[in-house]
N, C-alpha and C positions, 0 to 999 in steps of 0.2 A: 467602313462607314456604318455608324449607328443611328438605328431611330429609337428616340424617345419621345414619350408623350406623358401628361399630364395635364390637371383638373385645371382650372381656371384659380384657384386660390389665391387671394391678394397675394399673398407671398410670391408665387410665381409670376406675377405681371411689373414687380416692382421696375422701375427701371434705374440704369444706372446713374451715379451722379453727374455725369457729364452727357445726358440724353439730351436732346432737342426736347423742352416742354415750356409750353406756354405759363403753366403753373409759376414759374421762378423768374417769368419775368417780368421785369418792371413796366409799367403805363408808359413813362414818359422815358427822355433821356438819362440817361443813369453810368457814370465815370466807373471803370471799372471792371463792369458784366460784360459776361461775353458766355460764346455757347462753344466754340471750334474747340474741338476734343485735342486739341496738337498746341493749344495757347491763343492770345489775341491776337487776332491779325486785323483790328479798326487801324485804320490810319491815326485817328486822334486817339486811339485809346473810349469813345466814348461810345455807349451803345443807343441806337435814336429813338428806342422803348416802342411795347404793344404800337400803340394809335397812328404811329408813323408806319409801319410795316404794312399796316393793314388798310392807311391810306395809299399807299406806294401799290400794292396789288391789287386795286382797285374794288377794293372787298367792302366798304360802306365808306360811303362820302362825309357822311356826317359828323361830329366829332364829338366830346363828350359824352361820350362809351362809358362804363365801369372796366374796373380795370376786373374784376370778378361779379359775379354776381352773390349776395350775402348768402356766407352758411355754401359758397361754392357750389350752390342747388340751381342750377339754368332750370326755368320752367320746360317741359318734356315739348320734346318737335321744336325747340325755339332754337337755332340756331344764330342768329345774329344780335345776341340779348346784351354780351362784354364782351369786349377783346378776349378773351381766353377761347370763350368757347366758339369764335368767329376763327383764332390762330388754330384752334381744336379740331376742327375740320376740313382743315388744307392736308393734302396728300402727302408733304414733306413731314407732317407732326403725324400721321394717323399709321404712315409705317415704320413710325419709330417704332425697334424692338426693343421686348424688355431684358432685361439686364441676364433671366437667364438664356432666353433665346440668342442674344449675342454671344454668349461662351459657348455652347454648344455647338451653334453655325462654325463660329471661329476657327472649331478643331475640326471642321470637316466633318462634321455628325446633324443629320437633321433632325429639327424638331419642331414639335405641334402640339395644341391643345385641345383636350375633347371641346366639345361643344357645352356653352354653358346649360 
């Protein structure tokens, strides 16, 4: 077993194309999308988009969310500003790994990053 480490560099945080991210996904219902890394497994085929998710987990009652906020800039400390950055900070999306840390884990090697 090996440890490596490394900088924080966008490069190193990229994640993969098939990561759990709120970023790529659609507002509303959307025919199609899907996230499961093995194919779709919706029964119709249809994904029920941001605003349903986020009503379903009881994360804001309200509706007419953005689906981003412009320029992808949430104002600092605002958590519940769009769907993204509301799906941005549930536990399932914040320990998505990035794309190198999944290969490294993979082979049985651990890895970390300094501190920004």
């Amino acid at each position: 077993t090996g440890l490596f480490l490394f900088d924080n560099a966008p490069s190193h945080q990229k994640q993969a194309p098939d990561a759990l991210s709120a970023r790529k996904m659609p507002k509303g219902p959307a025919e199609g999308w899907t996230h499961h890394k093995d194919g779709p497994r919706m029964r119709n085929g249809w994904f029920k988009g941001m605003e349903v998710l986020i009503k379903e987990r009881g994360l804001c009652p309200e509706s007419g969310l953005n689906a981003q906020c412009p320029g992808f800039k949430c104002q600092k400390g605002n958590t519940n500003c769009c769907c993204q950055r509301i799906l941005f900070t549930q536990p399932d999306f914040q320990s998505q790994k990035s794309q190198l840390e999944e290969y490294i884990t993979s082979q049985n090697h651990i890895c970390d990053f300094y501190p920004k």
